[in-house]
C-alpha positions in Angstrom: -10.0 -16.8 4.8 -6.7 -15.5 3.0 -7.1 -13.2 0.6 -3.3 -13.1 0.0 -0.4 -15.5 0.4 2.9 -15.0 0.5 4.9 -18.4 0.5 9.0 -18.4 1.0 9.8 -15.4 -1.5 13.0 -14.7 -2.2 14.7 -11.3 -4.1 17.9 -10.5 -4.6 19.8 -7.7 -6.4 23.2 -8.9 -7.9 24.9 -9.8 -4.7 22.4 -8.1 -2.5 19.8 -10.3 -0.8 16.7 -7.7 -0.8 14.5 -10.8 0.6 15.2 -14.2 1.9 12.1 -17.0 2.7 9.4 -14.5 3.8 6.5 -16.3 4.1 3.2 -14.5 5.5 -0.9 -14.4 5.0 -3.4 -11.4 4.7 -7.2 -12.5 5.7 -9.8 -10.2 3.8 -10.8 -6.9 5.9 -7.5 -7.0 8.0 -4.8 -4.0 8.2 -1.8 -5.2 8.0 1.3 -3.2 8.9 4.8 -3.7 7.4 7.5 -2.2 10.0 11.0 -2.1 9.0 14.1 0.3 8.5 15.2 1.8 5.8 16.4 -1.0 3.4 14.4 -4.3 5.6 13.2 -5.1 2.0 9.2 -3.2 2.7 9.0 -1.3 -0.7 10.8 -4.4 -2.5 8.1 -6.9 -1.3 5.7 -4.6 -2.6 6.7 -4.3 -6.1 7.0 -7.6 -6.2 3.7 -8.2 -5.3 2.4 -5.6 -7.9 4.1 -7.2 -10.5 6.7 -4.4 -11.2 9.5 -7.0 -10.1 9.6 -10.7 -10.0 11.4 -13.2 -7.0 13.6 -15.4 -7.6 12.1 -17.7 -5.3 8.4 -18.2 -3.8 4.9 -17.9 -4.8 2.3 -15.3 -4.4 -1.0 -15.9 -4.5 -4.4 -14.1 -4.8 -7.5 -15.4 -4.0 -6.0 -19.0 -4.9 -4.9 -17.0 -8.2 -0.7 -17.3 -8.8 0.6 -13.8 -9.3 3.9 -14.8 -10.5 4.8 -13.7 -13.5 2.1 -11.4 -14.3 2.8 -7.7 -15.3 1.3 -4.8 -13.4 -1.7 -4.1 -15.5 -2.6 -7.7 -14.9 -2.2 -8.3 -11.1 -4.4 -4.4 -10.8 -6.9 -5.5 -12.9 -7.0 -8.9 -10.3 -8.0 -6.4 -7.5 -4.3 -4.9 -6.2 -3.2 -1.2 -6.2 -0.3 0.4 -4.8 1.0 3.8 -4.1 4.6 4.7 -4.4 6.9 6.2 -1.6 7.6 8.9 -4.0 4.6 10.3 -5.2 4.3 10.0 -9.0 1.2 12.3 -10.0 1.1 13.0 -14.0 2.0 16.6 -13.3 0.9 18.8 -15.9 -3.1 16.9 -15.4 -5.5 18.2 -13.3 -6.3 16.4 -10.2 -9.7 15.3 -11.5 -7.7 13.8 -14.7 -5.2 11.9 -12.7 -7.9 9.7 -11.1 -10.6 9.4 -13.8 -6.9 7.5 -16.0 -7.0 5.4 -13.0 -10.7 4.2 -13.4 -10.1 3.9 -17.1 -7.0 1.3 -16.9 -7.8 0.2 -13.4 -10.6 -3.0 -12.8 -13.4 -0.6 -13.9 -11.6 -0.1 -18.1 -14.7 -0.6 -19.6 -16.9 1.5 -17.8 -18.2 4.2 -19.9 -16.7 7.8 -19.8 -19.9 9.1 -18.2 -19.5 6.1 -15.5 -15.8 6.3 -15.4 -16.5 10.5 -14.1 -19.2 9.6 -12.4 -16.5 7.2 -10.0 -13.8 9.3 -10.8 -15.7 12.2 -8.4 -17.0 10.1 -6.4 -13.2 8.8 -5.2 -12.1 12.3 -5.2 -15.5 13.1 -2.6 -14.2 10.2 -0.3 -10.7 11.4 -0.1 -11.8 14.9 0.2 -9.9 16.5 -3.2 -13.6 17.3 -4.9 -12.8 20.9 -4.1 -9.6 20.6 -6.0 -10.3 18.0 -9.1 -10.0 21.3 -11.5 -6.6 22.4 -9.8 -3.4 21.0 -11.7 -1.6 18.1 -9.8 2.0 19.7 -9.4 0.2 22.6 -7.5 -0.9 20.5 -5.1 1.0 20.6 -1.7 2.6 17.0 -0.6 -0.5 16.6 2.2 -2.9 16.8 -1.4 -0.3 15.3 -3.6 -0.4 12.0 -1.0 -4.2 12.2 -0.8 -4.1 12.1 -4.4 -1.5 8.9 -4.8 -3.9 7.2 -2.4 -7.1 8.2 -4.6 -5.4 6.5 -8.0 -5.1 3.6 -6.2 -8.6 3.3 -5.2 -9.8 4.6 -8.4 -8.5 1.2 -10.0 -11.0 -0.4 -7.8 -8.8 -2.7 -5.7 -9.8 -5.6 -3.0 -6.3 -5.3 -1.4 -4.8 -1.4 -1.2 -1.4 -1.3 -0.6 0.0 1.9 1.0 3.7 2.9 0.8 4.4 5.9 3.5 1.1 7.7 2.8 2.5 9.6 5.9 5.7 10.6 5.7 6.4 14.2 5.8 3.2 15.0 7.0 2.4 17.1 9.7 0.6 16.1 13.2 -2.5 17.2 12.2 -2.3 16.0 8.3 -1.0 12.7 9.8 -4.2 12.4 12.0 -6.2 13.3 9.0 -5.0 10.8 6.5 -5.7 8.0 9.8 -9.0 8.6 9.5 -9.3 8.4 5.4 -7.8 5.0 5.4 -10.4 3.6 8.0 -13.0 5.7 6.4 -12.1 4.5 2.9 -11.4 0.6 4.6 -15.0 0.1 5.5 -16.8 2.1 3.0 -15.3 -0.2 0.1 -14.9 -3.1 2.3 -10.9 -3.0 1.6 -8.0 -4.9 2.8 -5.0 -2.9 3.5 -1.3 -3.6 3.6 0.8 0.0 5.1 4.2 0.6 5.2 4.8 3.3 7.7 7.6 5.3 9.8 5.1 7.1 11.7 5.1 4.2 14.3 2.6 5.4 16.3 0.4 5.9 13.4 1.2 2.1 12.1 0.6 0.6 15.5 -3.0 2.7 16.0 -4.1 1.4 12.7 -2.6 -2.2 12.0 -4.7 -5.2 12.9 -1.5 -7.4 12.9 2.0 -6.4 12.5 5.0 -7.7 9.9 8.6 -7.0 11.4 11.4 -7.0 8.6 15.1 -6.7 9.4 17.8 -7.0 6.5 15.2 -9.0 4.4 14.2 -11.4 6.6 10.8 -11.6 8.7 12.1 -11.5 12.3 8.5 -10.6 13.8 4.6 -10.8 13.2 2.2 -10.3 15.9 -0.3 -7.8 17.1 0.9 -4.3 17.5 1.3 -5.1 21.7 2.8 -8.1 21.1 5.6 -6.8 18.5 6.4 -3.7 20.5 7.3 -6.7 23.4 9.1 -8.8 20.9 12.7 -9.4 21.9 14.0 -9.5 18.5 12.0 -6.1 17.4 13.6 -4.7 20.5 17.1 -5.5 19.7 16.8 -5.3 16.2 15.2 -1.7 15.9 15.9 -0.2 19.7 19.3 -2.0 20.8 18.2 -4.1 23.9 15.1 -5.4 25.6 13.0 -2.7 26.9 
């Protein structure tokens, strides 16, 4: 069953066609990985999804629930949540304060305070920051800050989490970590996942099914095997066939 639908969306900038007729489904409990260069139109479809921009064209819809038009609070409070490619902590509060405002405007806002702490630590335990949740958030390193955009999210209590280059600028190690929070955190809240990610082996070891965008247009979708065979993936992103 879909959880998400994605039917012939269209964005443009001015004269700058960010997206043209993508059309794509996400079934509840799959990964699905958006591949693309810099500028295919990934981070565009996804604030367009969260409601932080709108199409032009298309519809988008939820769990049968139309998404257009609706303002971010809104389309988190449905069951969506996002992190940002640049992480966006609230600085100057602690780690621990950063997530329980999450709970508190997330699907969970009228949970108690003692309820709202009570999730709030229990997030920060699954993503491993419960050591840190007194520590200020601009201290953190990027490997802690990312941990922590991908903890806000959660702590809104979302169906479908949609991660924006959790990875990037990670190293090796931190890379392999953060692997195993998403699949940890995946079944332990039952969580359907889209990931934009540069770190291709790290998108084609986690994706279920992959999304291929090239200059706004979806050129590609597949399982990872079969989009790393895909003649247009091949010539789009590596210059020939293999």
């Amino acid at each position: 069953m879909s959880l998400l639908d994605i039917q012939d969306i269209s964005k443009s900038f001015g004269g700058l066609q960010a997206l043209q007729g993508i059309n794509f489904s996400v079934k509840s409990g799959e990964i699905v990985g958006i591949m693309g260069a810099n500028g295919a139109g990934k981070t565009t479809l996804f604030s367009l999804i969260a409601g932080h921009s709108r199409p032009n064209k298309g519809k988008m819809i939820l769990s049968g629930q139309s998404l257009s038009g609706l303002k971010p609070n809104s389309v988190c409070r449905l069951g969506i949540a996002r992190t940002f490619q640049i992480v966006r902590p609230f600085r100057n509060l602690t780690v621990f304060e950063n997530v329980l405002t999450a709970v508190r405007f997330g699907r969970d806002h009228r949970k108690s305070k003692s309820e709202a702490e009570t999730r709030t630590r229990q997030v920060l335990g699954e993503i491993g920051l419960d050591d840190r949740a007194d520590q200020t958030a601009g201290t953190l390193t990027l490997s802690g800050q990312k941990r922590l955009e991908v903890a806000k999210a959660l702590a809104s209590n979302p169906n479908l989490l949609m991660l924006d280059e959790v990875m990037a600028g990670l190293t090796p190690s931190e890379v392999k970590d953060m692997l195993a929070v998403i699949r940890r955190l995946k079944d332990s809240y039952d969580l359907t996942i889209l990931i934009i990610e540069h770190v291709m082996q790290a998108l084609m070891d986690l994706s279920d099914r992959i999304i291929v965008l090239h200059h706004g247009e979806l050129i590609a979708e597949g399982t990872p095997s079969e989009v790393a065979k895909d003649p247009q993936v091949l010539e789009a992103y590596i210059g020939g066939h293999a």
